[in-house]
C-alpha positions in Angstrom: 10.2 -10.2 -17.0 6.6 -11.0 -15.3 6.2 -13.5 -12.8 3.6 -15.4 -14.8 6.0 -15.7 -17.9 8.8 -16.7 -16.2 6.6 -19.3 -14.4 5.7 -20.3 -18.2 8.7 -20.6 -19.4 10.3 -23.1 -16.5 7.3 -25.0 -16.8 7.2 -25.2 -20.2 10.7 -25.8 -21.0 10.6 -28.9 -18.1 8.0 -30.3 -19.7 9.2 -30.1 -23.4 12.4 -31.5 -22.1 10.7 -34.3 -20.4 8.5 -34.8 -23.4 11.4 -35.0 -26.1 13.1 -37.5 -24.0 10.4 -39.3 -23.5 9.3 -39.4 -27.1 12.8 -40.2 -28.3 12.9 -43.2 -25.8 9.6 -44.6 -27.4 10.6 -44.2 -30.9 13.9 -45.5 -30.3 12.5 -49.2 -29.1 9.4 -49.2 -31.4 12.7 -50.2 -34.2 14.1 -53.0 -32.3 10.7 -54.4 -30.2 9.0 -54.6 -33.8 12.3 -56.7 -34.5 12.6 -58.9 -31.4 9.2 -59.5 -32.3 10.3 -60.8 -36.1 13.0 -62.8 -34.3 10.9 -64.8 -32.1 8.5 -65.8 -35.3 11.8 -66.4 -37.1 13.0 -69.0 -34.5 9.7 -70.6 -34.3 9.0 -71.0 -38.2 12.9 -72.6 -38.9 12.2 -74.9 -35.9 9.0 -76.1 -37.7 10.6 -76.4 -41.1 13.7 -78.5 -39.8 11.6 -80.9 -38.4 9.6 -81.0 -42.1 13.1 -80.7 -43.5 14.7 -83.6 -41.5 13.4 -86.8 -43.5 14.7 -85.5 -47.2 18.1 -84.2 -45.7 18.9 -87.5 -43.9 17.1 -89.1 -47.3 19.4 -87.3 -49.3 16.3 -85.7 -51.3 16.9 -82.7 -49.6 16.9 -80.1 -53.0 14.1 -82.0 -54.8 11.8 -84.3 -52.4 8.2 -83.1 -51.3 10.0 -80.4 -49.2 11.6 -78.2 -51.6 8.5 -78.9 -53.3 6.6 -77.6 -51.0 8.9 -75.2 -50.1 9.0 -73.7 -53.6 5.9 -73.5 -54.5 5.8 -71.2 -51.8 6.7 -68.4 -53.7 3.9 -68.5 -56.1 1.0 -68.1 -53.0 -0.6 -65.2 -53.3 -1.8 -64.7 -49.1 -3.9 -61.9 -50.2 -3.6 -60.6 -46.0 -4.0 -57.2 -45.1 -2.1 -56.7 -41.9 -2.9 -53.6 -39.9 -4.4 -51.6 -43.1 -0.8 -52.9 -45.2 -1.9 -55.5 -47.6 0.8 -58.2 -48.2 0.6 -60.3 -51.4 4.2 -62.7 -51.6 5.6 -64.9 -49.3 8.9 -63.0 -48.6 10.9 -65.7 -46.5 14.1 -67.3 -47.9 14.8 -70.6 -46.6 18.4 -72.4 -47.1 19.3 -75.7 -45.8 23.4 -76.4 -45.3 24.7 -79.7 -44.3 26.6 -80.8 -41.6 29.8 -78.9 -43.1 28.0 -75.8 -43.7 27.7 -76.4 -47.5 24.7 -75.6 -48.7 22.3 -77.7 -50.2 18.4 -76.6 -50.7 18.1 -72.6 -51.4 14.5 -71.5 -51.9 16.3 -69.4 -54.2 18.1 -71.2 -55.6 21.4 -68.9 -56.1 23.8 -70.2 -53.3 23.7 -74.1 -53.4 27.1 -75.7 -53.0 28.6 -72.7 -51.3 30.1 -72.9 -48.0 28.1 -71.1 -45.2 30.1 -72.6 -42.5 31.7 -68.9 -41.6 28.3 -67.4 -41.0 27.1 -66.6 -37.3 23.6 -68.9 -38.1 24.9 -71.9 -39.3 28.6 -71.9 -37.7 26.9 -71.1 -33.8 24.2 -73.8 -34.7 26.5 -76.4 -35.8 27.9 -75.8 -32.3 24.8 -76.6 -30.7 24.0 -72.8 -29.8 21.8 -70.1 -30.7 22.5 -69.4 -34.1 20.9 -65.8 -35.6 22.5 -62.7 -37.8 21.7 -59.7 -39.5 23.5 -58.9 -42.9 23.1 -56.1 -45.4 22.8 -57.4 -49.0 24.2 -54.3 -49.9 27.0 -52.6 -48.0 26.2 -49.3 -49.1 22.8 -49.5 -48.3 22.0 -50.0 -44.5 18.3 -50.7 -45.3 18.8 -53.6 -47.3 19.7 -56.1 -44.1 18.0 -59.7 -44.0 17.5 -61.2 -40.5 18.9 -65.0 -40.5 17.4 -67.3 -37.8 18.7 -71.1 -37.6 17.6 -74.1 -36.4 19.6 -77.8 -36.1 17.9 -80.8 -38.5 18.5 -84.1 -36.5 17.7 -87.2 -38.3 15.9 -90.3 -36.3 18.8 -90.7 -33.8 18.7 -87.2 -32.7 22.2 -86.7 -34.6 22.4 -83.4 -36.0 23.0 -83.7 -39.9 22.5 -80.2 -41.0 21.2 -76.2 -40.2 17.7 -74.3 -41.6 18.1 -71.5 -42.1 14.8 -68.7 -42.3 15.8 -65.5 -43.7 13.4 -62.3 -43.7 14.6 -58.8 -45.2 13.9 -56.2 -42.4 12.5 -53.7 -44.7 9.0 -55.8 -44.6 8.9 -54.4 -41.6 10.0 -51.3 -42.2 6.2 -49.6 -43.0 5.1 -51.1 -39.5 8.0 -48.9 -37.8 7.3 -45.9 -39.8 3.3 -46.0 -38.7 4.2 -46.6 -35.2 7.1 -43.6 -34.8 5.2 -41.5 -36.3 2.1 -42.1 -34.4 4.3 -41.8 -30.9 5.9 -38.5 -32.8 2.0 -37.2 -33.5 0.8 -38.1 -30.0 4.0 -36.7 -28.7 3.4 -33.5 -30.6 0.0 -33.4 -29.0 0.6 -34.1 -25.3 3.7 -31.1 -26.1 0.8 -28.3 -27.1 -1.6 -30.0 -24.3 1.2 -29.2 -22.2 1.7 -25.6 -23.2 -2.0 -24.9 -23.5 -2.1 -26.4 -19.7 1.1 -24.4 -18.8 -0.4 -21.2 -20.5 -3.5 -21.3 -19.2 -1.9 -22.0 -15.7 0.8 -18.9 -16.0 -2.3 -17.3 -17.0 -4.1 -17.9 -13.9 -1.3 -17.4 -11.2 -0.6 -14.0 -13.2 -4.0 -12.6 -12.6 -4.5 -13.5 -9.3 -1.1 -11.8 -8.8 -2.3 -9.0 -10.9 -5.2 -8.7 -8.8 -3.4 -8.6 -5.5 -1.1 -5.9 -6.7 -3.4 -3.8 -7.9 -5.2 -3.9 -4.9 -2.4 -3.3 -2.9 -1.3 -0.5 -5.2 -4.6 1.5 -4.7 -4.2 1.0 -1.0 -0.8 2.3 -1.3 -2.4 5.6 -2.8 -5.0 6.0 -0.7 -7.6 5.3 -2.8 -11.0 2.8 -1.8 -10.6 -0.7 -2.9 -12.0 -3.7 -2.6 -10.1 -7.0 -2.2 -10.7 -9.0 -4.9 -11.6 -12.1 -5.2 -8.6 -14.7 -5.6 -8.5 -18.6 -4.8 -6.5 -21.0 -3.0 -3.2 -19.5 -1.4 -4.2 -16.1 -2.9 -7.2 -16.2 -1.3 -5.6 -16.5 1.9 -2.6 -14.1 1.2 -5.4 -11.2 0.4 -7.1 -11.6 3.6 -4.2 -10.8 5.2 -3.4 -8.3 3.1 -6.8 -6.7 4.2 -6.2 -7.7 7.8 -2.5 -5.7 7.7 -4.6 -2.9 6.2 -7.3 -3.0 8.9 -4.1 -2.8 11.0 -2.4 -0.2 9.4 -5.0 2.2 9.1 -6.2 1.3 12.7 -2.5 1.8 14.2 -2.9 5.6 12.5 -2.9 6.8 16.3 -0.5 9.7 15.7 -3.2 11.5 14.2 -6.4 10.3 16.7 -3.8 10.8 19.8 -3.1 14.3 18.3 -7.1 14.9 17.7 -8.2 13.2 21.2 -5.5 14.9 22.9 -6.3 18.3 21.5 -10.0 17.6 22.7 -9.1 16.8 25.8 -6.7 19.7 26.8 -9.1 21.9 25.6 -11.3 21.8 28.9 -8.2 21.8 31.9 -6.2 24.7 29.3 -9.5 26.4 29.1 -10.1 26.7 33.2 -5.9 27.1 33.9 -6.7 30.3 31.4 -9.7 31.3 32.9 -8.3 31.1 36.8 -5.0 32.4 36.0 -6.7 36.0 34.2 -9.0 35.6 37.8 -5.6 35.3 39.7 -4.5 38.7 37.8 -7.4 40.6 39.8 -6.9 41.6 43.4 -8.8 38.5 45.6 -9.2 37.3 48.9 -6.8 35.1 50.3 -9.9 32.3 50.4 -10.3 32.8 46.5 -6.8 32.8 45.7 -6.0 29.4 47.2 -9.2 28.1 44.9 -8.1 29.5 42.3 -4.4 27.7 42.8 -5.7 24.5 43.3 -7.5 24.3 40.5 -4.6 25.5 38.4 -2.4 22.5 40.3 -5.4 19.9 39.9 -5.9 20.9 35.6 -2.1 20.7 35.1 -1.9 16.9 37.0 -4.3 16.1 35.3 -2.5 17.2 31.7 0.6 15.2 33.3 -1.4 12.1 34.1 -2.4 12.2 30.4 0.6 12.6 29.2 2.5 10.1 30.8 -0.3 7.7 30.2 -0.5 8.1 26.3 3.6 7.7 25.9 3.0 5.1 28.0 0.6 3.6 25.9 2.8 4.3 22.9 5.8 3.2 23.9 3.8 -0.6 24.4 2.4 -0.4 21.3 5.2 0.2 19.5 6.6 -3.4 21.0 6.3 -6.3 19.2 7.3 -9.3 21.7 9.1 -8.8 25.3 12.6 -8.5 24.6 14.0 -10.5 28.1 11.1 -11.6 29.7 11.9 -12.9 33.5 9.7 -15.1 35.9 7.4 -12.5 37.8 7.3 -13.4 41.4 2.7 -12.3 41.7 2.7 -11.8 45.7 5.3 -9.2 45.4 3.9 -7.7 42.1 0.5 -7.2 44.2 2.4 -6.1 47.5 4.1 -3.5 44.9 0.3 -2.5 43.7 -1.0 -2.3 46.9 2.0 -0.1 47.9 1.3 2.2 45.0 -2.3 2.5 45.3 -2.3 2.9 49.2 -2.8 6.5 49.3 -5.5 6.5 46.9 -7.8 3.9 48.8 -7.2 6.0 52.2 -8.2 8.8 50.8 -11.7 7.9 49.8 -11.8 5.0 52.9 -11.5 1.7 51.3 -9.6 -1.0 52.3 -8.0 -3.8 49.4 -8.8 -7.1 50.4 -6.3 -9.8 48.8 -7.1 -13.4 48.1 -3.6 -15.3 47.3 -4.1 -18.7 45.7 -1.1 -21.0 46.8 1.1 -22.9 44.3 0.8 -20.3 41.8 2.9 -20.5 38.3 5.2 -17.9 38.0 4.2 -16.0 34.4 7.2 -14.8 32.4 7.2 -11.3 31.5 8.5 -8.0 32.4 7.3 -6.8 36.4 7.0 -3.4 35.4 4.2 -3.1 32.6 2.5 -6.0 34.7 2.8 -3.7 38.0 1.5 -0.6 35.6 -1.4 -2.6 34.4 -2.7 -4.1 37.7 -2.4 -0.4 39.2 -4.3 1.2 36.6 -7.2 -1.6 37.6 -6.7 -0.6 41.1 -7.4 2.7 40.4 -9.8 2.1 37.9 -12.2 0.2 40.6 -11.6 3.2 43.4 -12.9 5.7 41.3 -15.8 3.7 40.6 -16.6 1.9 43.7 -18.0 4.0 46.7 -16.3 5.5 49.2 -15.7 3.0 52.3 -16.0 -0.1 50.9 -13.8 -2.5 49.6 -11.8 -3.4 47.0 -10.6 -7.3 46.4 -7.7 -8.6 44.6 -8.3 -12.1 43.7 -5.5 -14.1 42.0 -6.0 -17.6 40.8 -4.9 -20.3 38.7 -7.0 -20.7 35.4 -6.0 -23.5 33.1 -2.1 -23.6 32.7 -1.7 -19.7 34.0 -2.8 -17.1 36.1 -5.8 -14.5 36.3 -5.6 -11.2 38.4 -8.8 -10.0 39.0 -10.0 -7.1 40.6 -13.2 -6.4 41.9 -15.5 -4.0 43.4 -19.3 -3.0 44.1 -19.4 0.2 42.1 -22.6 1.0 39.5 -20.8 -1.6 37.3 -20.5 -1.2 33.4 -23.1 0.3 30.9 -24.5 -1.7 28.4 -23.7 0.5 25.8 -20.1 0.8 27.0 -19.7 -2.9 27.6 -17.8 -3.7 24.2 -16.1 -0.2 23.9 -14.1 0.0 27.6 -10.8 -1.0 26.1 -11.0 1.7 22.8 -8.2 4.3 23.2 -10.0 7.8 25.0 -13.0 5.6 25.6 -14.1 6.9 29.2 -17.5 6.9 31.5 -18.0 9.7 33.9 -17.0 9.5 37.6 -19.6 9.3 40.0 -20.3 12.3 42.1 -19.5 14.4 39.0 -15.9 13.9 38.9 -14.0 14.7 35.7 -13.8 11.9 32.9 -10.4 9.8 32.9 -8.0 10.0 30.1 -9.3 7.1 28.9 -6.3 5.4 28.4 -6.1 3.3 31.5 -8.0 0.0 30.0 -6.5 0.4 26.9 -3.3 0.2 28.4 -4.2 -2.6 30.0 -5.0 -4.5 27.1 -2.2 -4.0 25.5 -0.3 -5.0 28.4 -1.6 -8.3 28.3 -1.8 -9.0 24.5 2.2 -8.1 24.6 2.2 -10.9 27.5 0.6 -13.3 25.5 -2.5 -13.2 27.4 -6.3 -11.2 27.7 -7.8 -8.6 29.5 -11.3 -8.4 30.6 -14.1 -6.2 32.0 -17.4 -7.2 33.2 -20.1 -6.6 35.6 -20.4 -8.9 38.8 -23.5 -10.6 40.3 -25.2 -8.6 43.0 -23.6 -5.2 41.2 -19.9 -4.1 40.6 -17.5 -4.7 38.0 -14.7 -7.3 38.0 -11.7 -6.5 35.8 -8.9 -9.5 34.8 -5.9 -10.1 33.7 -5.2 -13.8 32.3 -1.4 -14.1 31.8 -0.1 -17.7 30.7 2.1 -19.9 32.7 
């Protein structure tokens, strides 16, 4: 099942859920609010009428003084209303008076007189000075046919209580008022349900094609083929640039291939003059020629080693997401370990290292080794450039929370043109005095070095000429 369906469905199915409930809530009190309202009216009609009620019961004109006149004569109005588009043409109220016993004497209808009431909840709770109210089918068998009784106690001048009233209303009056207003909640109801699944369709919808879009795009990446990421909103929007970052990623972390290229391209030149001076070797030559010859074999085949050895190097940091046990790195004896490495090298074109130590230094946490690699390869990077004799400075500093390791020299400095590529794998400039190009991996090493670290590596040219190359490593 697709994501977008099932998305549907759970929506759909909470929201009919919570719809029906809420629905059946509504119509369920529309029945007894329309009711409570009845009963209110009720209590305040039968208070009126005992008070109009109470002169001919304590009289004893209760059944034929101007009351059941009145009263009577009821029957024959005609209100002509229309209530809420129902028209209503008869009075529909009963209205029975019982005495003190609970034997009635006035009925509007004049069926019950005489009888004794005294059993029933309206008159007998009245009589007992409470609230005095029931509901009663006419007809067992037919649960429609119940009349609503609401009392209230006749007192005569004294305040003595000398009988009940009695209004009576049969709830189907109000039964059209019900019907209209359950099935208008049941319509409405009906309608915020297809809103609902319109909304919940139209949102599946959505979330399915921006999903749709993403996977297709991802699919034709997958092949190889050119795509284009397409254009998604929100979260989608965000998850597709990443998707297009990873890509960039993924297709620029193809180094097997360039390494296998670059590396080809560069053996070519040292295999090329080890060929050439071994065939030369072959021949009969002078002692003088022969050592040439040798040392040019031993100088192409260090420099194949050096290559080696840097590009697994480089691989084998690449390759590493975080620092598995990073430890505090002590930086005067990681630059007394650089300077130890790099000694030789210096001496042999006559410079000198100058080191500048700030004090109170943070110790960075990382791993010594890759840190020592890195700072040598900047070392070494500034000899070959800087000329012979002068000097070479190793400055390290605090900057912000961590430290920078700089190293500095007053070589030609960096090309424009080269300025934003120094740090590209097999990205070299050529030695001066005509020395062979490095590997080119060096910088690059460098840079990875310190992005593993959690810091940044730099290269730029210093005032009054040079280059100054950093390392910023955090606290």
């Amino acid at each position: 099942m697709r994501i977008g369906l099932r998305i549907f469905l759970g929506y759909f199915a909470i929201v009919a859920l919570a719809g029906l409930l809420v629905t059946k809530v509504f119509v369920a009190q529309v029945k007894p609010g329309v009711r409570q309202a009845m009963e209110d009216t009720l209590v305040d009609s039968a208070n009126v009428l005992a008070e109009l009620a109470a002169d001919d019961l304590a009289s004893g004109h209760i059944n034929d003084g101007r009351f059941a006149q009145h009263v009577r004569a009821l029957h024959g109005r005609d209100p002509g209303a229309a209530i809420w588009g129902f028209s209503k043409r008869a009075a529909t109220y009963r209205i029975y008076v019982t005495d003190a016993h609970g034997i009635v004497v006035f009925d509007s209808t004049g069926r019950d007189v005489g009888r004794d009431y005294s059993k029933w909840n309206d008159v007998l709770r009245t009589l007992r000075g409470q609230y005095g109210a029931r509901s009663t089918a006419e007809n067992p068998n037919d649960p429609t046919s119940t009349v609503m009784h609401v009392a209230a106690p006749v007192r005569d001048a004294q305040g003595r209580l000398i009988g009940v009233l009695t209004v009576a209303k049969p709830n189907r009056v109000l039964q059209p008022f019900i019907d209209r207003s359950q099935g208008i909640i049941t319509r409405w109801g009906a309608v915020l349900l297809g809103v609902a699944l319109l909304t919940g369709l139209a949102a599946a919808w959505w979330l399915s094609r921006q999903l749709g879009l993403l996977r297709r795009y991802a699919q034709a990446v997958t092949a190889g083929e050119r795509a284009t990421l397409p254009a998604t909103a929100g979260e989608f929007a965000e998850l597709g640039r990443a998707l297009e970052t990873m890509r960039t990623k993924l297709e620029g972390k193809q180094y097997v291939e360039q390494y296998v290229h670059s590396l080809t391209h560069e053996m070519k030149s040292p295999l090329a003059a080890i060929r050439a001076s071994a065939e030369l070797l072959e021949q009969p030559l002078s002692d003088h020629d022969r050592a040439q010859f040798a040392a040019g074999i031993r100088a192409q085949s260090e420099r194949m080693a050096q290559m080696i050895d840097k590009l697994l190097a480089l691989a084998a940091v690449e390759h590493r997401q975080r620092l598995e046990s990073p430890q505090p790195v002590d930086i005067a004896v990681l630059v007394d370990a650089v300077l130890a490495d790099c000694r030789e090298r210096l001496r042999a074109k006559g410079q000198t290292a100058e080191v500048k130590l700030a004090a109170d230094l943070p110790a960075p946490s990382g791993d010594a080794f890759l840190l020592r690699q890195a700072l040598a390869n900047l070392v070494e990077n500034a000899s070959d450039f800087a000329p012979d004799g002068s000097t070479i400075e190793l400055q390290v500093a605090r900057e912000g929370e961590g430290v920078a390791l700089r190293v500095l020299d007053r070589g030609d400095g960096v090309p424009d043109y080269a300025a934003e590529r120094v740090f590209e794998r097999f990205y070299s400039l050529p030695r001066p005095g005509g020395a062979s190009r490095s590997s080119g991996l060096g910088l690059c090493f460098v840079a990875e070095v310190a992005d593993l670290h959690g810091g940044s590596a730099s290269l730029r040219n210093r005032d009054g000429g040079g280059a100054e190359a950093a390392i910023v490593l955090p606290a």
